[in-house]
N, C-alpha and C positions, 0 to 999 in steps of 0.2 A: 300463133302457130302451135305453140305447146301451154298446156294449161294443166299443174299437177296440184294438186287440192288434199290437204291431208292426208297425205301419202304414208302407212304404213307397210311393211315388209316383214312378215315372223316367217322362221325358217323352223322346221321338225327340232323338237327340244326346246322349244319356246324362245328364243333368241328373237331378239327384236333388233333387228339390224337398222330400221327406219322406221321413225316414231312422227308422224305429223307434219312431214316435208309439204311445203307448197310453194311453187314459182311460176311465174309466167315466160317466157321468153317470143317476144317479136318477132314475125316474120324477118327474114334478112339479119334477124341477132344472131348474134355468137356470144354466149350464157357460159360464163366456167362456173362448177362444183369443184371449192377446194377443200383442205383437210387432213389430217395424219391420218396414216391407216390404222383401218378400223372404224373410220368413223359411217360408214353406210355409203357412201359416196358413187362408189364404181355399182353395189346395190340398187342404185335409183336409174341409171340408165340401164340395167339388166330389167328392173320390173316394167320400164317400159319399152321394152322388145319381147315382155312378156319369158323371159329368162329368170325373174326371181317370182316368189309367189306373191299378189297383192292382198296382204288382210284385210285393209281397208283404204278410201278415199276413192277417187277420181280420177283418169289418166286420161286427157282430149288431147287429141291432132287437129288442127283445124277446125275446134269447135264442135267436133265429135270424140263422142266416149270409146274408148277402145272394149274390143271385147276380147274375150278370153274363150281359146286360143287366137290367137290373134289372123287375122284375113289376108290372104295375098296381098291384097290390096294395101296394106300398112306394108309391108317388106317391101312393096315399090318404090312408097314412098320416104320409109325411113329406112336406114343402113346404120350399121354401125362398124367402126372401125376396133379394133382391139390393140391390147396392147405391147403382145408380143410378137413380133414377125415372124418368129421361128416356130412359133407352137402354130400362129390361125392358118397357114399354107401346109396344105399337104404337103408330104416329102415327095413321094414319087406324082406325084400329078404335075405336070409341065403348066406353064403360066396359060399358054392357052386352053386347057382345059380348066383351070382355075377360074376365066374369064369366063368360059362356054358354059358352065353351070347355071351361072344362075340366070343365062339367058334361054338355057331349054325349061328351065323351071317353068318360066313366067311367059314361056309361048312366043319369044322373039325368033323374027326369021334370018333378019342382017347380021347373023354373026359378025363374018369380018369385015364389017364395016367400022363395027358398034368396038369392036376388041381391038382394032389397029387405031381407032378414035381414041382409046379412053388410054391405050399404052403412050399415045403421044402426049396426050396431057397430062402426063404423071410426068412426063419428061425422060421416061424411057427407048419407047418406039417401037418399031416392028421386030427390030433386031431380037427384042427380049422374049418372043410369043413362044417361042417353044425350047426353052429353058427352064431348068428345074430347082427347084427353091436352094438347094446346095450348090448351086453355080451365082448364086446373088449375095449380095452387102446385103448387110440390117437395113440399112438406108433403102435398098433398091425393093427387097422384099416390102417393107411397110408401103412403097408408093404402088406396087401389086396390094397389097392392101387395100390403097385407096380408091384404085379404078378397078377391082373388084367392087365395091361399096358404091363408087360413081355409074358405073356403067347401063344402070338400071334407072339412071336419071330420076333420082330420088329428090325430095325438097330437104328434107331432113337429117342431118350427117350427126349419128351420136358416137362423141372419142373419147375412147377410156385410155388416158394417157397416151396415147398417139409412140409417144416422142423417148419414153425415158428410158425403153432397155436401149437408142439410141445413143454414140458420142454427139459430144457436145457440137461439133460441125454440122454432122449428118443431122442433127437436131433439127438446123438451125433450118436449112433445105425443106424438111420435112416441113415444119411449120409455115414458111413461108408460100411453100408448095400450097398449103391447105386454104392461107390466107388469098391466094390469088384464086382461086378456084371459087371458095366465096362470092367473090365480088364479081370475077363473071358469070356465075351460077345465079346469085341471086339465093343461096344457098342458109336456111340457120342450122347451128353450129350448138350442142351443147357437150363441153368437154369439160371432162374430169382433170385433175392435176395436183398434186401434193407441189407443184412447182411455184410459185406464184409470178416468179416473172414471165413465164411461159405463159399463165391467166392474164398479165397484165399488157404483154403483146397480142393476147390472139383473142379477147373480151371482152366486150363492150361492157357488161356486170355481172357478177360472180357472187355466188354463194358460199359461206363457210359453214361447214357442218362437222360436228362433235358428237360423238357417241350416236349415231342416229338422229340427231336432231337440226332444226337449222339454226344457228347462233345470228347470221347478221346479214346482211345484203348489203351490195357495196357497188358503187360505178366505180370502171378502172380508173377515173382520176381521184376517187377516194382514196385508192388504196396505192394510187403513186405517191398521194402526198401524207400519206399515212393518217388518216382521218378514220382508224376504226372505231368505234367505241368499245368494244366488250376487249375484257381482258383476254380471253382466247385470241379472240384475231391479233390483238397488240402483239402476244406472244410469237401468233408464227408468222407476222410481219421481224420480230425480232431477229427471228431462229435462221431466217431468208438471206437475212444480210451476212450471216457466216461468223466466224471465231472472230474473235475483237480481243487483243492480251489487253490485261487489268493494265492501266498507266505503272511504269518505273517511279515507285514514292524515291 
């Protein structure tokens, strides 16, 4: 379903934010990109929504080249989620026109079929359609979030950290939210995360990338049973598991 092929990204002042990226990921996968920041990461699902600049390589959906600017037609089918609920929602626009947007974009007529459908599936409802982003939880705004993103019954759902201006509960909703929609969707998935347990629940395999580059590819039972090879990933498999005191000599 997604095919990236030497993926480079220079930004004005010659910054190479992504040097030579390439992955494939499966219809029906769900692909994590992890990473410290800085390392180009949140960069590679911007270039393909066509939000970073591409210097060079390759971007296919489905075995097609993407073009630049990119076609209705790719916005149908791919969405992206962001990462903070408080900045991607207007303040004053009510959820229902949050939801109505991008279905007058794209020439739909069932609004309220389509917006009382996708409020249900986030696990909110109809109650929530004409409330304003200051009347919601982090948690409730991100699943406005996400049936914005779903409601245009897309194949391809791209999450740039979904989850982490989130508490640890609401997280926990939020992901599981994501992972059920998947599976009845029939949905792939390619989500960013500096988390790796969050990669290792919601990922079938994941990428590590440093400075722009990619270091290693991994299947999540690689990286359950800690089977990295390069010293980078050993590291932030380390860094995951948290403070550990030195033994009492």
């Amino acid at each position: 379903m997604i095919d990236i092929r030497d993926l480079h990204v220079t930004f004005d002042g010659g910054v190479r934010a992504v040097r030579g990226v390439s992955f494939a990921v499966a219809r029906g996968e769900s692909y994590g990109i992890v990473g410290e920041s800085g390392s180009g990461k949140s960069t590679v699902l911007r270039a393909i929504c066509g939000l970073a600049p591409t210097s060079a390589g390759h971007l296919l959906i489905d075995g097609k080249e993407l073009t630049s600017p990119r076609s209705p037609d790719f916005y149908r089918r791919v969405q992206m989620v962001f990462q903070d609920p408080y900045a991607s929602l207007h303040p004053r626009h009510t959820v229902d026109r949050v939801l109505s947007e991008p279905l007058a974009i794209h020439g739909f007529t069932d609004h309220e079929t389509r917006i009382e459908r996708a409020l249900t599936e986030v696990g909110l409802g109809p109650s929530f359609r004409f409330r304003y982003p200051h009347q919601l939880s982090g948690g409730q705004r991100q699943r406005v979030a996400v049936a914005r993103a779903l409601i245009l019954e897309p194949q391809v759902l791209l999450l740039d950290e979904p989850t982490s201006a989130l508490d640890a509960s609401i997280q926990a909703e939020v992901l599981n939210l994501l992972d059920r929609l998947r599976t009845e969707r029939g949905l792939t998935y390619v989500m960013v995360s500096h988390d790796l347990a969050v990669v290792a629940h919601m990922c079938d395999r994941l990428l590590v990338m440093q400075h722009g580059q990619a270091v290693e590819e991994l299947t999540r039972d690689a990286l359950r049973a800690h089977q990295a090879t390069t010293p980078y990933t050993q590291q932030l498999l380390a860094a995951s598991e948290g403070y550990k005191p030195a033994p009492v000599q």
